[in-house]
C-alpha angles and dihedrals in degrees: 000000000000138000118239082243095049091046079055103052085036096056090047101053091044089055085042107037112212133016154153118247084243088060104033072051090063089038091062098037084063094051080055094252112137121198126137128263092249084050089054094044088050094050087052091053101054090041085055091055095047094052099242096112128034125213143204125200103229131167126263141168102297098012129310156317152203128261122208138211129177110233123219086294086194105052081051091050095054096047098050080047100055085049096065084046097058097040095039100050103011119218096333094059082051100059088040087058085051098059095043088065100043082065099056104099107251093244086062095038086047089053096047088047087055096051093050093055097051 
């Protein structure tokens, strides 16, 4: 689903909130990892058009930019999941995902349902 690149700005953006690609650049810079800033800008791109990242157009010296935020990954992961399964077994492989997680205890299926809110 994502590139070991993409997982890295990704990651980045998500500790640190919003950013440009010149300072998740420099975020990553400082965790030792060197790419270049069109790299970055590239990454950022593709992650936009996949819907894990959302942007908004400011003002800076010489024109503008673009501003990044990380949206609820999980949430996006689950639901590109539950696509292949769907697609992949049909309507079997979805009841049988059903059943799986009725069998999950409710303390476990609570917490989940905690993590993919925030």
């Amino acid at each position: 689903m994502l590139g070991s690149l993409e997982s890295e700005v990704l990651s980045s953006l998500r500790a640190g909130g919003t950013a440009s690609a010149k300072e998740l650049r420099e975020r990553l810079e400082a965790r030792g990892i060197r790419v270049a800033y069109t790299t970055v800008a590239t990454i950022l791109s593709r992650l936009h058009s996949k819907g894990f990242v959302r942007r908004r157009r400011e003002p800076c010296q010489g024109g503008a930019r673009y501003v990044y935020r990380a949206v609820d990954f999980e949430r996006k992961y689950l639901r590109h999941m539950l696509k292949g399964v769907v697609a992949l077994f049909g309507p079997t492989g979805v009841v049988h995902l059903s059943e799986e997680l009725d069998r999950i205890r409710p303390n476990e299926r609570t917490g989940a349902r905690r993590r993919a809110r925030n």
